[in-house]
C-alpha positions as CSV (number, residue, x, y, z in Angstrom):
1,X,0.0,0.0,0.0
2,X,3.1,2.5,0.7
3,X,4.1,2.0,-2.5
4,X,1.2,2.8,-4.1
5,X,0.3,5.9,-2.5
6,X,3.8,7.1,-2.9
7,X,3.5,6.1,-7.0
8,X,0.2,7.8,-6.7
9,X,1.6,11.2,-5.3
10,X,5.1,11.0,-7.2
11,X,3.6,10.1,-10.5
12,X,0.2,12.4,-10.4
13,X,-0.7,15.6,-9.7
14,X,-4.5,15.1,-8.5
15,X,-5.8,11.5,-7.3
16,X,-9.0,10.5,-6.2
17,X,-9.6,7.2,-4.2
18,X,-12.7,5.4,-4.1
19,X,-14.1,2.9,-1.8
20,X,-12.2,4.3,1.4
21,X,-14.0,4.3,4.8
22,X,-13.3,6.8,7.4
23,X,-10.3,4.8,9.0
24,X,-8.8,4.1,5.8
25,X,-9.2,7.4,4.3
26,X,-6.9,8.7,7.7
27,X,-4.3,5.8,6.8
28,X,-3.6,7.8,3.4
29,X,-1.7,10.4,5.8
30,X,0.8,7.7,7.2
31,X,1.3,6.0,4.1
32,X,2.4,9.5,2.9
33,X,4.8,10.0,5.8
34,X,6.2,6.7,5.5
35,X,7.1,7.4,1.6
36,X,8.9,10.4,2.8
37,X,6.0,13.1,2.2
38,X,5.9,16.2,5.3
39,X,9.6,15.0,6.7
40,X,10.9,17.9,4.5
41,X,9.1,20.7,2.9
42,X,5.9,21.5,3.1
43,X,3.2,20.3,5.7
44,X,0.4,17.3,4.9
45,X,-2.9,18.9,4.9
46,X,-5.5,16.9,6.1
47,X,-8.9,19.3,5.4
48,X,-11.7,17.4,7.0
49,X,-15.9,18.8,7.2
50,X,-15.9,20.4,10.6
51,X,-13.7,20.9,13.1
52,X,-14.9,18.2,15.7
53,X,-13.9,15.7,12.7
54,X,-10.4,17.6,12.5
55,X,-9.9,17.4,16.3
56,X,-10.7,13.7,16.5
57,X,-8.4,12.6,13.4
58,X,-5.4,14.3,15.5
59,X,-6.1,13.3,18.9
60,X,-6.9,9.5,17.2
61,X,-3.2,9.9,15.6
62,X,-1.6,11.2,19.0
63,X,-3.8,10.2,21.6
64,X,-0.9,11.8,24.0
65,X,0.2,15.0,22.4
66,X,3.9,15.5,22.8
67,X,6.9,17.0,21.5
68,X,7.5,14.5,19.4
69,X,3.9,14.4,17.9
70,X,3.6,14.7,14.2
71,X,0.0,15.0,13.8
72,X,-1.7,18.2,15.4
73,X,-5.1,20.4,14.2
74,X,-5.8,23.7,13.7
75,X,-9.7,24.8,14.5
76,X,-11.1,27.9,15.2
77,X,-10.7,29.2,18.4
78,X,-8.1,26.1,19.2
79,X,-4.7,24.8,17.7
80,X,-2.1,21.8,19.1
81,X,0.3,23.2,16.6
82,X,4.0,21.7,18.0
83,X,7.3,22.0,16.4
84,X,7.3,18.8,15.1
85,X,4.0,18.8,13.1
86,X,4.1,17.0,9.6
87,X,0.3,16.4,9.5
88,X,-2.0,19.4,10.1
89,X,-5.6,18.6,10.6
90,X,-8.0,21.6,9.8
91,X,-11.2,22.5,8.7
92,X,-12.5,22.9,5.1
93,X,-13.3,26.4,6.2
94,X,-10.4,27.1,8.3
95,X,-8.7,26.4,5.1
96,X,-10.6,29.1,3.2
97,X,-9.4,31.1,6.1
98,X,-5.8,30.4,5.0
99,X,-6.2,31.3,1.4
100,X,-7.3,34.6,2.6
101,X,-4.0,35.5,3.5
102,X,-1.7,32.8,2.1
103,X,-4.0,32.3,-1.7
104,X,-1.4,29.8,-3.1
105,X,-1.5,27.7,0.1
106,X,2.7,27.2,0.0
107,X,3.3,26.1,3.4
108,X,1.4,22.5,2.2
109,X,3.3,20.0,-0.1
110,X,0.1,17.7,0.0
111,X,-3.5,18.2,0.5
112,X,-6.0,15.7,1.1
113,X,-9.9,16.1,1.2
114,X,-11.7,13.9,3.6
115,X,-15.3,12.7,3.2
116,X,-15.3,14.3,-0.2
117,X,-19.1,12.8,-0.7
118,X,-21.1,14.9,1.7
119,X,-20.1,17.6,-0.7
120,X,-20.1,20.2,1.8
121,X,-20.2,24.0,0.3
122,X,-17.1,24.5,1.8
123,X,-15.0,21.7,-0.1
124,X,-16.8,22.4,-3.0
125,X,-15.1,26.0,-3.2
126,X,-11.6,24.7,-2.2
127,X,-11.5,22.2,-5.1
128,X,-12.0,25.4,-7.3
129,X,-9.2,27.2,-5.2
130,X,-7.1,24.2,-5.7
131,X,-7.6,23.8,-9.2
132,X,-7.0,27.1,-9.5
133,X,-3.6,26.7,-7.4
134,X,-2.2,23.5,-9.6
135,X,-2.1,26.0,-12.8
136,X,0.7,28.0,-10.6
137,X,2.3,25.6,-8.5
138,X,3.9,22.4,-9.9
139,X,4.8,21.2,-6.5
140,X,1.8,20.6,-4.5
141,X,-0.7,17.4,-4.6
142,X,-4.5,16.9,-4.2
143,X,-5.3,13.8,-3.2
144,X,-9.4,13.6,-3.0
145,X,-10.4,10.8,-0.7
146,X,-13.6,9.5,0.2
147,X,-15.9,9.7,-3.2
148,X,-18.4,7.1,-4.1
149,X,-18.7,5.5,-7.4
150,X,-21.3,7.4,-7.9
151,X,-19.6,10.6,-8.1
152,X,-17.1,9.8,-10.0
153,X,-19.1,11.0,-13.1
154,X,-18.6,14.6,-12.1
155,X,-15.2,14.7,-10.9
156,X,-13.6,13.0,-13.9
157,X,-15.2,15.8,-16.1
158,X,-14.3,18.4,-13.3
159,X,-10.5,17.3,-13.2
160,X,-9.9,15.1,-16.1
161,X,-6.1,14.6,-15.8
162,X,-6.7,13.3,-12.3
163,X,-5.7,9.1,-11.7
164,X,-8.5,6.9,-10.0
165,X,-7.4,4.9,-7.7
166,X,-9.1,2.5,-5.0
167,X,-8.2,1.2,-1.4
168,X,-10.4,-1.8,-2.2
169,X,-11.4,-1.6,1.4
170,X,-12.2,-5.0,2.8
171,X,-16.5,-5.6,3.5
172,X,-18.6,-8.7,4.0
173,X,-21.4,-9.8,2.1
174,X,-24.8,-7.6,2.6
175,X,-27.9,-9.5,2.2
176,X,-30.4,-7.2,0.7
177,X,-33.8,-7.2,0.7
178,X,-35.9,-4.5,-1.1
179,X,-40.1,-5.2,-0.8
180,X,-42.0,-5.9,-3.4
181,X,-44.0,-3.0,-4.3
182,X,-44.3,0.9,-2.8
183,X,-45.2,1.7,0.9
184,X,-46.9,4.8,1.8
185,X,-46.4,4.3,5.6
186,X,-42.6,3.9,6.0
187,X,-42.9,4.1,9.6
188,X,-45.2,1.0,10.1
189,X,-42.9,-0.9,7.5
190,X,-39.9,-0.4,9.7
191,X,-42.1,-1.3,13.1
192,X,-43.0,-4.6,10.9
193,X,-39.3,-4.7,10.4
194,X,-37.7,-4.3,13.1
195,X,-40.6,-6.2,15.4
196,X,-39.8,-9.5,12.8
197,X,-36.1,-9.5,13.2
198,X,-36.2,-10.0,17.2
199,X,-39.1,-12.2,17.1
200,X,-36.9,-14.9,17.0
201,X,-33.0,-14.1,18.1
202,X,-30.9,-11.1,19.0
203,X,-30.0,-9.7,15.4
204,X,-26.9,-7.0,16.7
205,X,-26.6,-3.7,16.2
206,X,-29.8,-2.1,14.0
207,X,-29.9,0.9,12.9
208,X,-33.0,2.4,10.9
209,X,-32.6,5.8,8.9
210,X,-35.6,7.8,9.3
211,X,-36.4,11.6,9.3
212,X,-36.6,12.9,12.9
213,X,-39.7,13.7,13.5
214,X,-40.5,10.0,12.1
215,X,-38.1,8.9,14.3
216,X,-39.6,10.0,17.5
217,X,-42.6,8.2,16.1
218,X,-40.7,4.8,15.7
219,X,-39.4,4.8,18.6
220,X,-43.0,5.9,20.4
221,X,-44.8,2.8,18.7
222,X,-41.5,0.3,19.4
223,X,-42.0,0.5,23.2
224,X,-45.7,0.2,22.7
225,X,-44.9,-3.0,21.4
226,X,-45.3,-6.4,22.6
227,X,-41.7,-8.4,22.4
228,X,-40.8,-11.6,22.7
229,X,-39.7,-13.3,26.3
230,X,-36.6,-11.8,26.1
231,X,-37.7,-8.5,26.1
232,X,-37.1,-5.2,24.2
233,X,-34.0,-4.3,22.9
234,X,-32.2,-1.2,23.9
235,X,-34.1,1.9,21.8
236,X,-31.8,4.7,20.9
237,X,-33.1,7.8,19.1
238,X,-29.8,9.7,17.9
239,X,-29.9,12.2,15.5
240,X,-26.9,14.7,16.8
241,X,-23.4,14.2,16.5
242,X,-23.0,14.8,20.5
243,X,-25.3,12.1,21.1
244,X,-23.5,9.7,19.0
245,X,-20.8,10.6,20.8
246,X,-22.9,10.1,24.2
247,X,-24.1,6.7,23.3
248,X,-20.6,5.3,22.4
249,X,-19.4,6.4,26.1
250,X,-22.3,4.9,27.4
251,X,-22.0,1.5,25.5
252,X,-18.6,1.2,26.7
253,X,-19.6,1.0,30.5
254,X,-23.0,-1.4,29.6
255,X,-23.1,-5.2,28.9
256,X,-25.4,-4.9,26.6
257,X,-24.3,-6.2,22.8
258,X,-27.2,-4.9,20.7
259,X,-29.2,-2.5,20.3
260,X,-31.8,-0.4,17.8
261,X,-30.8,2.9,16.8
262,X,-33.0,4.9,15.2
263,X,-31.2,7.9,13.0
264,X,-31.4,10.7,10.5
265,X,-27.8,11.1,10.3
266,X,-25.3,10.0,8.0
267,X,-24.7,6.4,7.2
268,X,-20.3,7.0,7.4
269,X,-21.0,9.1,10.6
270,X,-23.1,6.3,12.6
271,X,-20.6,3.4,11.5
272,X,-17.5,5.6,12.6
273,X,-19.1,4.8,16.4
274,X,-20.6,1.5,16.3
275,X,-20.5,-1.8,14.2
276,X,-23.4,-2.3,12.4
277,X,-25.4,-5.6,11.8
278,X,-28.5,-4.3,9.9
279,X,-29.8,-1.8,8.4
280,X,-32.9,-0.6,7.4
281,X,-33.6,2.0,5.4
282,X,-36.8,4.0,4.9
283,X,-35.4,5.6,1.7
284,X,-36.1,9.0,3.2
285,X,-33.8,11.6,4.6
286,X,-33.2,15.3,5.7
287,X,-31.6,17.6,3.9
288,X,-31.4,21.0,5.2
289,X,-31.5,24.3,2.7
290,X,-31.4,27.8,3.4
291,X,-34.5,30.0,3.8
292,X,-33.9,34.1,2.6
293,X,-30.4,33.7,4.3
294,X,-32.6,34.1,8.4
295,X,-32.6,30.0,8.8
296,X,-31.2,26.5,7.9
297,X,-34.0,24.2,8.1
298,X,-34.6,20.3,7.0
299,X,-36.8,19.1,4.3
300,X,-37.7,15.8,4.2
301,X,-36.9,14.2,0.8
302,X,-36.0,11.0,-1.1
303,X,-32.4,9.9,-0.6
304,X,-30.2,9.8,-3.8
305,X,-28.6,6.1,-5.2
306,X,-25.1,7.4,-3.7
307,X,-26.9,7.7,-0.6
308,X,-29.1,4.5,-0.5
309,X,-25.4,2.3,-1.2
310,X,-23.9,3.7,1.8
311,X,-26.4,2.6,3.9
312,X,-26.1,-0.9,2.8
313,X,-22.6,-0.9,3.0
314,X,-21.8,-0.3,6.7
315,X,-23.7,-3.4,7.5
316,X,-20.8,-5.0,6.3
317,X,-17.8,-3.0,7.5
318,X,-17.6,-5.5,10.0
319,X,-19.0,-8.8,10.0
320,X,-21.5,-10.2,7.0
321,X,-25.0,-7.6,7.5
322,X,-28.6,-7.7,6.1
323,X,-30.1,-4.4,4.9
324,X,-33.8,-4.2,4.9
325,X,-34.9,-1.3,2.1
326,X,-38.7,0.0,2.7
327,X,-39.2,0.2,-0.9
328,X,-38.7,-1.7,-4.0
329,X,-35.9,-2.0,-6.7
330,X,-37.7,0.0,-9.6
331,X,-38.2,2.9,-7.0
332,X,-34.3,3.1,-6.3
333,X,-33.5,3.1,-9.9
334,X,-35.3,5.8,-10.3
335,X,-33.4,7.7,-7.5
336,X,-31.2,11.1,-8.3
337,X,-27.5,9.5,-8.7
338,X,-26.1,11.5,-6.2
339,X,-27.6,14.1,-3.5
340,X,-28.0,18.0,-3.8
341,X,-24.7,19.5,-3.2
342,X,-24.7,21.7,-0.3
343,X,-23.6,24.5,-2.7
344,X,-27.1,24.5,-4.3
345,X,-29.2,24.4,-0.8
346,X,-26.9,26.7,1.5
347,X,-26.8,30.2,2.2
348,X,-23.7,31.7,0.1
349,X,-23.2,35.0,1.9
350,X,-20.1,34.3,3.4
351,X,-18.5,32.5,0.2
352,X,-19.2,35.3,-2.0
353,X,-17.5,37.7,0.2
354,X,-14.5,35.3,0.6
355,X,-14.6,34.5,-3.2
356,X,-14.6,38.2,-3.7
357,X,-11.2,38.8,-1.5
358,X,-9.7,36.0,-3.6
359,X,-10.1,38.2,-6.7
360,X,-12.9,36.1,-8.5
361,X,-14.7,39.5,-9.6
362,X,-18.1,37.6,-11.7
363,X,-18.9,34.7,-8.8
364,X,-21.0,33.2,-11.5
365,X,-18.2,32.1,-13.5
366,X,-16.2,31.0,-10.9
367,X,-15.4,27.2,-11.7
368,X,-17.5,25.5,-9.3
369,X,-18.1,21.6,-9.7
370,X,-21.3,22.6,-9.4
371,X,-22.7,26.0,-10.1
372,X,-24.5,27.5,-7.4
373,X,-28.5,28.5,-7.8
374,X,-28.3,32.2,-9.8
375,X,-31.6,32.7,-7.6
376,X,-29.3,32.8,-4.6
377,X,-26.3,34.2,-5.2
378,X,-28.4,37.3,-5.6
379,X,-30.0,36.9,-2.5
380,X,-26.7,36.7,-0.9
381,X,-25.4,40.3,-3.0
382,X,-28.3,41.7,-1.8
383,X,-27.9,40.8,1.9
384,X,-24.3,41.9,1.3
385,X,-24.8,45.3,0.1
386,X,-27.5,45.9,2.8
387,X,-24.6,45.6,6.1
388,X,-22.4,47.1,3.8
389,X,-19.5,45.2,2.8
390,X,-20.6,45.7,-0.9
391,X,-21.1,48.6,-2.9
392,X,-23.9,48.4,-5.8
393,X,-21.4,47.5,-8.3
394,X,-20.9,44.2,-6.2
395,X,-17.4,45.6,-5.1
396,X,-15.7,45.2,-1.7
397,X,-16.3,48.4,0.0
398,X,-13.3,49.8,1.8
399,X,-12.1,49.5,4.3
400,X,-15.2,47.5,6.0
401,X,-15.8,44.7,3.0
402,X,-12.1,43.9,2.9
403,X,-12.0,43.4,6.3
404,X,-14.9,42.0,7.3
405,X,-13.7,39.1,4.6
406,X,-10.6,38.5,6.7
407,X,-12.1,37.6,10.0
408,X,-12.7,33.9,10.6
409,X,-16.3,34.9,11.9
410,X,-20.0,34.5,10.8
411,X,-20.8,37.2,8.9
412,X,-23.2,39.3,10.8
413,X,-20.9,38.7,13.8
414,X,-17.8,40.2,11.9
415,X,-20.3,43.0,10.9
416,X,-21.4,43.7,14.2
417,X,-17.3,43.7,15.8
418,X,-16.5,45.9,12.9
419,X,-19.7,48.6,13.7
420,X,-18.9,48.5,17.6
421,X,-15.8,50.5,16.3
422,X,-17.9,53.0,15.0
423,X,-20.6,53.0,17.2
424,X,-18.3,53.1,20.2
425,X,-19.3,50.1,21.7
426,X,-16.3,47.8,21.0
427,X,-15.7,46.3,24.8
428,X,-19.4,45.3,24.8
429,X,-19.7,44.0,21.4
430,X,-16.6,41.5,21.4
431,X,-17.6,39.9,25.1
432,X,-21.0,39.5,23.5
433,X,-19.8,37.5,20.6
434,X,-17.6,35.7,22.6
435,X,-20.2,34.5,24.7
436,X,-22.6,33.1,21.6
437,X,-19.6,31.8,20.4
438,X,-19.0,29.8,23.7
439,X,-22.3,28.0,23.3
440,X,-24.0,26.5,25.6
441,X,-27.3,25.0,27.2
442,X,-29.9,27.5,28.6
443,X,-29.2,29.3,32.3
444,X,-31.2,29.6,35.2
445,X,-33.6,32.7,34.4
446,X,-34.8,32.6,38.2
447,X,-31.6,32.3,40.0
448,X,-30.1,34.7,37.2
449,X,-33.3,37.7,37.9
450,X,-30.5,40.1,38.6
451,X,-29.0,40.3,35.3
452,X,-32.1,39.9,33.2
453,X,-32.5,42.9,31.2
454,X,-35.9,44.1,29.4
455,X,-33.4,44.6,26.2
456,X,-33.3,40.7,25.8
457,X,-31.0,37.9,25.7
458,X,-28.2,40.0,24.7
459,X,-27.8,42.6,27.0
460,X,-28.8,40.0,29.3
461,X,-25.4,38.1,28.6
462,X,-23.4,41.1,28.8
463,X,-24.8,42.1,32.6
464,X,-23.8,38.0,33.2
465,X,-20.6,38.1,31.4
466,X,-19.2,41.9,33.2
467,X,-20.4,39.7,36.3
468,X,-18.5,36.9,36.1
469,X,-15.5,39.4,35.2
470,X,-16.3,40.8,38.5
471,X,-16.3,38.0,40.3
472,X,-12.8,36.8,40.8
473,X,-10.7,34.1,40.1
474,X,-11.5,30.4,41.5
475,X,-13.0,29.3,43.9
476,X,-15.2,32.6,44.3
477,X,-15.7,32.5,40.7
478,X,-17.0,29.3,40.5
479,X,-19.8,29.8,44.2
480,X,-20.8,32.7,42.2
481,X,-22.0,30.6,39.1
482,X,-23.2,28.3,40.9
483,X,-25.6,30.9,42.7
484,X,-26.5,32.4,39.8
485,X,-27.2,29.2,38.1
486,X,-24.2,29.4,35.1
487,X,-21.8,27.3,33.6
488,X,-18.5,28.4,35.0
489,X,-17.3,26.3,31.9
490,X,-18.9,28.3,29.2
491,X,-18.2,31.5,30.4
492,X,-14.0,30.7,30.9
493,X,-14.6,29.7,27.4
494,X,-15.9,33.2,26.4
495,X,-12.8,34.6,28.0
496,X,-10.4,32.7,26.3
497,X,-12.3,33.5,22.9
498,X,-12.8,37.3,23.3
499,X,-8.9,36.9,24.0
500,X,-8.4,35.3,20.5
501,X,-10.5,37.8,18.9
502,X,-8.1,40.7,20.2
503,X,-5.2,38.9,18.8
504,X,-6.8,38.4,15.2
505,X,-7.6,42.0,14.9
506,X,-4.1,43.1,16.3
507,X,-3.1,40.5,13.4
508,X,-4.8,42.0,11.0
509,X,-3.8,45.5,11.4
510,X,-7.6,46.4,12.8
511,X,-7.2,49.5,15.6
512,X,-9.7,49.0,18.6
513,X,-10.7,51.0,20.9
514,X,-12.4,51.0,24.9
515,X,-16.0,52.0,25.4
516,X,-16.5,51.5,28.8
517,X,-19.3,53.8,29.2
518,X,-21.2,52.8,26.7
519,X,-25.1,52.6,27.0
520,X,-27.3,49.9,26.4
521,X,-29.2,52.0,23.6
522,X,-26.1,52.1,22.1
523,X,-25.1,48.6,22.2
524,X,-28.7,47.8,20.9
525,X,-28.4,50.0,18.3
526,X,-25.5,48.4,17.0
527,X,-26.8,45.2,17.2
528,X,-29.7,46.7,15.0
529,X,-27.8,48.1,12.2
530,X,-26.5,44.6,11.8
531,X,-29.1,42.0,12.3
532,X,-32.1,44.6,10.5
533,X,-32.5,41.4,7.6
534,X,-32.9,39.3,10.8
535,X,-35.8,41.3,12.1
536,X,-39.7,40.4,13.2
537,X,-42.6,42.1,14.1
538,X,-45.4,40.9,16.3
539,X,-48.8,40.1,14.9
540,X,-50.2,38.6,17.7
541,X,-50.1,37.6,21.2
542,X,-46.9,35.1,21.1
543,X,-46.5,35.1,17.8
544,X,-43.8,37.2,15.4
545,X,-44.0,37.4,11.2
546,X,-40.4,38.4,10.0
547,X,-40.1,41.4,7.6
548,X,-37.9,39.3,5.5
549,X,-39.8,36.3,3.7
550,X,-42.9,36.5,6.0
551,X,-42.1,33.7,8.3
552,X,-44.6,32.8,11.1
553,X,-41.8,32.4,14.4
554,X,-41.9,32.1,18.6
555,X,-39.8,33.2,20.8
556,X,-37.6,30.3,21.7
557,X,-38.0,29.0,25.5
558,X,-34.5,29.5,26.5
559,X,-34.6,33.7,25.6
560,X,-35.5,35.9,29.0
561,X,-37.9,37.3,26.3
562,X,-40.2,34.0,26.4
563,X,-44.0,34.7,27.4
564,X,-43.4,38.4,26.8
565,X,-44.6,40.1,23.8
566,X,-42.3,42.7,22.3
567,X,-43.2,44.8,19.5
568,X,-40.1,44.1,17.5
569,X,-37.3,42.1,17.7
570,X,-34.2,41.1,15.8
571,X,-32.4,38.1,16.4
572,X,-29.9,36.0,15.9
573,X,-31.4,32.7,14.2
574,X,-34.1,30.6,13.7
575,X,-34.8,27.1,14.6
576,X,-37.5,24.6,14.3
577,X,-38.9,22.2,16.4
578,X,-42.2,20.0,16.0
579,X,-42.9,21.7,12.7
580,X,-43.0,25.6,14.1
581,X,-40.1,27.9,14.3
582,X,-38.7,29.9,17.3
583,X,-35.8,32.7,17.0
584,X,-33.2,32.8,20.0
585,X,-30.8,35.3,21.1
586,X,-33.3,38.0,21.1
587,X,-32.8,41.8,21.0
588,X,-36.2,44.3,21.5
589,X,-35.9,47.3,19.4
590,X,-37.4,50.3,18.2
591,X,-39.1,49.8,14.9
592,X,-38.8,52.8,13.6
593,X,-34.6,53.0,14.1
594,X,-34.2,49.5,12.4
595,X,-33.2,51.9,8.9
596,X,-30.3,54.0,10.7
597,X,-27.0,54.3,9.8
């Protein structure tokens, strides 16, 4: 195998391997160090989806990080960058990040893309950054790892000098059964399912893909049922990449050896965490697009062929599987290919303003492997020239485009660090985005009363944050959250991040300035001028329309706003939940001041 990623490399530009699970897609990285790659010269680049991904892959490669460690990651807000590094782990947008101020990327000899099939929208643009890079630099290497056979299609026609190669990954045999004709009621099918295959033995590790919201169902009408003598099996409902994580933790201190999980995530996510025996698939899944640039919410739709194979195949990553498909063969062959890129469903705002820094002046001809919607690119210009960093020419404006571009930040929280400067309200402004940033469950509204402000949530966590300031160092700091009812955790976190924020903008030449006595009108204000596209207006008694794209929304039970009716709000996003959507992080405002300057 060393030899023939070391061929691969030495002989060819781009590569793209097929068939490669997550661990053997991290294996490419060794074999590359072990045919001499990263021990001089430039730096592996390992460019995985997220940055909990890019954690994991480093801690996995030094579980104890040392001196001598040769793997390390670079996420926002956190690095284990040592002297020694050879492999960086990093984010595909982190990575964007880089070619900000670096655009040719020279510091890496060799890039790999992970997971290249979930077709994020951020590896989507660095394969046209990269293609663009191979045209100037004759010493760097892509290797793409992770696409399906289905995508292969599009890539060879994207990059068609590019060699195909394949780990030839070891699997067992899948036994699959598809029924006979169409179902209308997927979720009885998989009850039937699942209620046959432990009617007569433990069957291991089952996992059914089903929306959430059918999910919940499942699982309702599973311990309903009657079972066998031996019981029900263990029910899991996990559709969060922190419960995955919670239910491996928990498996590891349980005798249990099977169980049903019930899923809407990923079939290369769930199989990183468990071995899986059977699968049964509903043919459904959720796909989340991007409504007028306020919200990220899931649509329930057919799963594509790529998708539907993927499934099938981790029920044999480990030992011979059975996969159970809720609907017959003629319906899967007349399934999409492959799945809506991301590209095509997300909100572009950010990538056109990073695309614009790069120097790509028309985004429309930018080559993409696939084009974005035209319909939503101009949404996002418009929503750029509206906070400003855009001129009606769809031209950086200067100096607040350029550098709102450069800050490794959403978007309307660059915006609103950049207008504290003006405003005056800097101090305020940068502990408040180092608090949302800090994430975190809801806080104790009674015990916290004293902070509560009739502003909202934000103003709220300012009064908490300047409090725990206030407060001390340990242990005093930590009896005061616990009074108070706050995670001492979170808010050490917010510290640490409001420091990082100082040192980017020192780094990037940005000037700041204290406001000490600035006033909550003014720190509203601000907030305001920002978030006036995320704006809503109330209609009646609990209930808000947005003045962008007329959405019906709640106030979210977590915001000290809940059960109050402001007149107007702005917030910070919308989520939904049982079919109804609720904004958090909650700002009231006078309606009339949402068009200042």
């Amino acid at each position: 195998m060393d030899k023939l990623v070391q061929k691969a490399v030495d002989d060819q530009r781009v590569t793209i391997w097929v068939n490669t699970t997550h661990g053997s897609t991290e294996t490419l990285s060794n074999y590359l160090l072990n045919a001499g790659w990263g021990v001089s010269g430039g730096l592996i680049c390992f460019v995985h989806a997220n940055d909990t991904a890019a954690r994991q892959a480093a801690e996995t490669k030094s579980s104890v990080q040392s001196a001598d460690s040769v793997a390390s990651y670079s996420v926002l807000f956190e690095t284990s960058s040592l002297p020694k590094t050879k492999i960086l782990h990093t984010s595909a947008c982190l990575l964007i990040q880089e070619a900000l101020a670096d655009p040719l990327l020279s510091r890496y000899s060799v890039v790999i893309i992970a997971e290249y099939h979930l077709r994020i929208l951020e590896t989507d643009l660095i394969l046209g950054l990269l293609k663009k890079i191979l045209k100037k630099r004759n010493d760097i290497h892509i290797l793409i790892a992770g696409a399906t056979q289905e995508s292969l299609d599009a890539l060879s026609i994207y990059l068609p000098d590019a060699k195909i190669l394949s780990l030839n990954t070891p699997t067992y045999t899948v036994d699959l059964h598809s029924i006979p004709v169409s179902t209308d009621n997927y979720i009885t099918a998989a009850l039937e399912t699942v209620l046959s295959l432990f009617a007569t033995h433990d069957p291991g590790n089952t996992v059914v893909f089903l929306p959430s919201r059918e999910g919940y169902e499942l699982k309702r009408r599973l311990e309903d049922s009657s079972w066998s003598s031996s019981g029900p099996p263990n029910l899991q409902l996990i559709n969060s990449l922190p419960e995955l994580e919670r239910f491996e933790s928990d498996v590891k201190n349980t005798e249990s050896t099977s169980y049903v999980i019930i899923t809407s995530l990923r079939a290369g996510l769930v199989a990183r965490y468990m071995p899986v025996a059977i699968v049964i698939d509903s043919g459904f899944q959720e796909l989340r697009y991007s409504l007028y640039g306020l919200a990220t919410l899931a649509r329930t739709q057919q799963i594509s062929q790529e998708t539907a194979n993927q499934r099938t195949r981790i029920a044999g990553l480990s030992t011979p599987g059975k996969c159970y498909r809720l609907y017959p063969q003629d319906q899967f062959d007349n399934f999409q290919k492959t799945e809506t890129p991301e590209i095509q469903r997300a909100c572009l705002d950010r990538s056109i303003l990073q695309l614009k820094s790069l120097g790509v002046d028309n985004i429309l001809r930018f080559d993409y492997l696939s084009p974005p919607l035209t319909s939503m690119v101009a949404e996002a210009l418009d929503r750029l020239v509206a906070i400003g960093a855009m001129n009606e020419s769809a031209e950086l404006t200067k100096p607040f485009g350029e550098r709102l571009a450069q800050l490794p930040l959403k978007l309307l929280h660059g915006a609103m660090l950049l207008r504290s400067l003006e405003r005056g309200c800097f101090d305020q402004i940068i502990s408040l985005i180092a608090v949302r940033l800090s994430k975190g469950g809801f806080f104790d509204h009674e015990k916290s009363r004293l902070f509560v402000a009739q502003e909202g949530d934000d103003i709220t966590w300012l009064n908490i944050y300047e409090g725990f300031i206030k407060s001390g160092s340990a242990p005093a700091r930590g009896n005061w959250c616990q009074k108070h009812g706050l995670s001492e955790q979170r808010l050490l976190k917010a510290v640490d991040i409001r420091n990082q924020l100082l040192r980017i903008l020192q780094h990037r030449g940005i000037k700041t300035a204290k406001s000490e006595l600035a006033t909550s009108t003014t720190i509203t204000q601000c907030i305001a001028d920002v978030y006036k596209h995320n704006s809503a207006f109330r209609v009646s008694n609990g209930l808000f329309r947005t003045t962008i794209g007329s959405l019906d929304v709640r106030i979210h039970p977590s915001s000290v706003l809940y059960n109050r009716n402001p007149g107007f709000i702005v917030f910070e996003e919308v989520v939904e939940n049982d079919g109804k959507l609720f904004v958090k992080d909650i700002t009231t405002i006078q309606r009339d001041r949402i068009s200042e300057k």
